[in-house]
PDB file of N, CA, C, O and CB in Angstrom:
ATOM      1  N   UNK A   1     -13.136   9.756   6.337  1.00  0.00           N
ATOM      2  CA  UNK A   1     -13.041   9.770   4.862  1.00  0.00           C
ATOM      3  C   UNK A   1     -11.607   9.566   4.386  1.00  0.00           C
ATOM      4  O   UNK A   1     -11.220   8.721   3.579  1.00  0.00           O
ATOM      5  CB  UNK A   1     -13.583  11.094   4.306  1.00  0.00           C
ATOM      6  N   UNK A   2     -10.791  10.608   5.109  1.00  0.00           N
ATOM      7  CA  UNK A   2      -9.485  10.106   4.196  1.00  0.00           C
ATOM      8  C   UNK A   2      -8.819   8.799   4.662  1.00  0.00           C
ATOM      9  O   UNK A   2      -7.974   8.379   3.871  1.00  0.00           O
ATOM     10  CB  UNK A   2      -8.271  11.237   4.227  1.00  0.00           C
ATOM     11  N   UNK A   3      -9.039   7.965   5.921  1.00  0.00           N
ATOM     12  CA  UNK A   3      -8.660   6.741   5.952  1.00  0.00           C
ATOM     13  C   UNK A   3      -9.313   5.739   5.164  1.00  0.00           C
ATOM     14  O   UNK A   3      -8.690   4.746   4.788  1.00  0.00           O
ATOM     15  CB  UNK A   3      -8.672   6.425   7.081  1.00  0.00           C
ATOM     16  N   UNK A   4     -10.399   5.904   4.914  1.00  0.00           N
ATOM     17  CA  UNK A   4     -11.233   5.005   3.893  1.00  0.00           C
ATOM     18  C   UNK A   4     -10.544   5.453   2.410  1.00  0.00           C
ATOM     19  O   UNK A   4     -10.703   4.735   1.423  1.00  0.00           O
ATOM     20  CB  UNK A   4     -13.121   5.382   3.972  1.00  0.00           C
ATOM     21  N   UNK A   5      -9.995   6.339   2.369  1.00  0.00           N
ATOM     22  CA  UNK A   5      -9.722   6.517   0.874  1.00  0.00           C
ATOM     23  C   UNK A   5      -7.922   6.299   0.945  1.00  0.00           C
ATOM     24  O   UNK A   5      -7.233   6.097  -0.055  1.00  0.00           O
ATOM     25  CB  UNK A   5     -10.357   8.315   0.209  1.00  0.00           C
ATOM     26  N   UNK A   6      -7.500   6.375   2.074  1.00  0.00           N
ATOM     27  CA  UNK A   6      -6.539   5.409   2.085  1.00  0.00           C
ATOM     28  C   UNK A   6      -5.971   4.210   2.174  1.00  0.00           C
ATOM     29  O   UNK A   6      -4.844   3.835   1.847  1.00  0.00           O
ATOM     30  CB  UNK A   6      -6.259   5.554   2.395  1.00  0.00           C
ATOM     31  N   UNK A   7      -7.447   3.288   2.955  1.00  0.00           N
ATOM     32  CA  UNK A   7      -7.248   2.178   2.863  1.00  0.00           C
ATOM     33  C   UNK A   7      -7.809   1.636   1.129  1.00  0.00           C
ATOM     34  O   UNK A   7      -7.975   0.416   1.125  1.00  0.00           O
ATOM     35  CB  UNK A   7      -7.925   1.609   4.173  1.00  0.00           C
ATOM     36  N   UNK A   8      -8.056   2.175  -0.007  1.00  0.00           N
ATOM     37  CA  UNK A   8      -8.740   2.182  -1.039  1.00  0.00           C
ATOM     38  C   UNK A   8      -7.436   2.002  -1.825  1.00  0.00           C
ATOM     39  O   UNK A   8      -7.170   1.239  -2.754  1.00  0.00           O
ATOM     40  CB  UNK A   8      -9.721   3.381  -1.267  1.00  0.00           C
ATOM     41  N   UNK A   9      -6.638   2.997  -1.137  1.00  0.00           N
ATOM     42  CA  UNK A   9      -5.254   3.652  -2.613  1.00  0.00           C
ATOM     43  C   UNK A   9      -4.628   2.479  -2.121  1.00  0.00           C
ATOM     44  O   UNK A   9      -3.965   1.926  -2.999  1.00  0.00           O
ATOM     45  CB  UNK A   9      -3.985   5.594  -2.533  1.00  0.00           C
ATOM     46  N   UNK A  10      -4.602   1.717  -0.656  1.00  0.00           N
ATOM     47  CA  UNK A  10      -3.380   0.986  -0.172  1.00  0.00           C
ATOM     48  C   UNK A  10      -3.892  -0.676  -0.306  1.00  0.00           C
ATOM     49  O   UNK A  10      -3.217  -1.591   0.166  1.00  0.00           O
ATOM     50  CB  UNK A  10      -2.935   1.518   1.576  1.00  0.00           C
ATOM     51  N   UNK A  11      -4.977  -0.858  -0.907  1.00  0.00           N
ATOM     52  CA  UNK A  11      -5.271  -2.566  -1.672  1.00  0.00           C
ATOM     53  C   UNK A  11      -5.057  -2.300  -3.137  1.00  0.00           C
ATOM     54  O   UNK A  11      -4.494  -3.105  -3.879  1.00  0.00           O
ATOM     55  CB  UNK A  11      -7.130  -3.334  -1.482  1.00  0.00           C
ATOM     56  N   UNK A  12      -5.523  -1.157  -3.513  1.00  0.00           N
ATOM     57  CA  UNK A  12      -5.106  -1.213  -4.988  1.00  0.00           C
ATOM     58  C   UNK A  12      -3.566  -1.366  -5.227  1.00  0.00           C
ATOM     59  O   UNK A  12      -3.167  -2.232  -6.006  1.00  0.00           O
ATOM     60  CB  UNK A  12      -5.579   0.104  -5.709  1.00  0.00           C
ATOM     61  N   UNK A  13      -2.800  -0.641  -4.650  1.00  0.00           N
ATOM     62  CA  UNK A  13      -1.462  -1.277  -4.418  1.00  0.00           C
ATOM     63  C   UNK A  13      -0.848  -2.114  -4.095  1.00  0.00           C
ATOM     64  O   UNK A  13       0.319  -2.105  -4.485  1.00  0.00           O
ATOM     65  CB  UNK A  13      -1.028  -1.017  -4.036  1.00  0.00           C
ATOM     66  N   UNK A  14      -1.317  -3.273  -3.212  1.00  0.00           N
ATOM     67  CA  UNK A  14      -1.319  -4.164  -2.792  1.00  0.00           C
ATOM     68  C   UNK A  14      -1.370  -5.036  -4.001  1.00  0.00           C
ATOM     69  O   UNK A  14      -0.573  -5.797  -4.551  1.00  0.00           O
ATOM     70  CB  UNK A  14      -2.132  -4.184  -1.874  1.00  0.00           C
ATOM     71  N   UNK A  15      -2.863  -4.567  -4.261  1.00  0.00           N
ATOM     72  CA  UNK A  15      -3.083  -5.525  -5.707  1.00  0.00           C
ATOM     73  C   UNK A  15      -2.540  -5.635  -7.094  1.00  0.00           C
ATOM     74  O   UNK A  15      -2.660  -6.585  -7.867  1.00  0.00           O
ATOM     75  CB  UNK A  15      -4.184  -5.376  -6.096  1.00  0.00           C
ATOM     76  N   UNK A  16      -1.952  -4.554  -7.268  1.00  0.00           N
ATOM     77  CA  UNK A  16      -0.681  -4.314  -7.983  1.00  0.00           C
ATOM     78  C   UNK A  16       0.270  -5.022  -7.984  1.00  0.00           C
ATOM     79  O   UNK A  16       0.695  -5.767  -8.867  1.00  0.00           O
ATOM     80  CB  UNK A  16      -0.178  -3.400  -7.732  1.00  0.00           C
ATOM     81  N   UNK A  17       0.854  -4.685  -6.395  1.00  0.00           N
ATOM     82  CA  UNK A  17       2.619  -5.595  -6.328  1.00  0.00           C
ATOM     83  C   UNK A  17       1.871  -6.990  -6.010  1.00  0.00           C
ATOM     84  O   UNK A  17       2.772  -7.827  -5.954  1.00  0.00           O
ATOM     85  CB  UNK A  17       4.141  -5.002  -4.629  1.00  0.00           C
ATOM     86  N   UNK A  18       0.801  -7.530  -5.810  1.00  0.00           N
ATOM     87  CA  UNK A  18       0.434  -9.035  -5.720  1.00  0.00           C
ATOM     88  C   UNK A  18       0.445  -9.415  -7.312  1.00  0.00           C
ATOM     89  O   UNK A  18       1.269 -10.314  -7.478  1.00  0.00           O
ATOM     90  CB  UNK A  18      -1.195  -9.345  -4.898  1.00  0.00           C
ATOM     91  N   UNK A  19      -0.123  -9.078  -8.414  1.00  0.00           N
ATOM     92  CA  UNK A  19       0.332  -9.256  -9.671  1.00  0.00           C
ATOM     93  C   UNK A  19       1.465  -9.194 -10.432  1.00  0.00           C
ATOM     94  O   UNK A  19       1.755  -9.842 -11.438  1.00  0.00           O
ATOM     95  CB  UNK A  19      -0.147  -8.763 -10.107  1.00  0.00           C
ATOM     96  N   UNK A  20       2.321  -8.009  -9.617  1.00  0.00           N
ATOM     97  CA  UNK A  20       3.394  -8.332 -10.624  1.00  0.00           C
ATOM     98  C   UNK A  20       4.305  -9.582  -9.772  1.00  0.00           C
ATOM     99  O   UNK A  20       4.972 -10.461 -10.317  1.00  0.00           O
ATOM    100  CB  UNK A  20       4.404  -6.772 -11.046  1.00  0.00           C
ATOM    101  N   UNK A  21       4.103  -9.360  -8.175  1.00  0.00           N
ATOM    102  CA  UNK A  21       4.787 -10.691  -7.601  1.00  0.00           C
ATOM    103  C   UNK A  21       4.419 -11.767  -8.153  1.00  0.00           C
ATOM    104  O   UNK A  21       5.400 -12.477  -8.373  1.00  0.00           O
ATOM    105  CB  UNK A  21       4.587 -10.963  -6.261  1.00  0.00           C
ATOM    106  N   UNK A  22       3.077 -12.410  -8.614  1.00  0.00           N
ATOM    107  CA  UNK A  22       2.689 -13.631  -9.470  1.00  0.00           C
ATOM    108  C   UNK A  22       3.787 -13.743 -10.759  1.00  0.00           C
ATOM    109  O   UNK A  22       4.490 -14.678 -11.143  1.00  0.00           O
ATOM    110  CB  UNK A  22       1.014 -13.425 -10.065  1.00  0.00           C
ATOM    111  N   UNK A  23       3.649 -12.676 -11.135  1.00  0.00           N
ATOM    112  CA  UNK A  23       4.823 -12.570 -12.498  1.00  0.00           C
ATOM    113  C   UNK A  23       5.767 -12.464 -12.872  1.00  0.00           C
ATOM    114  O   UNK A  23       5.954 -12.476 -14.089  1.00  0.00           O
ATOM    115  CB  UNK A  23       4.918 -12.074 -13.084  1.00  0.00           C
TER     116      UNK A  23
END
């Protein structure tokens, strides 16, 4: 459980700095 909910927190972040890197 908590690696699944870390791999969760660590694409949303990902997906974060991938947007602001686009920008």
């Amino acid at each position: 459980p908590e690696l699944a909910a870390a791999c969760e927190v660590w694409k949303e972040i990902k997906f974060e700095f991938e947007t602001i890197d686009t920008v």
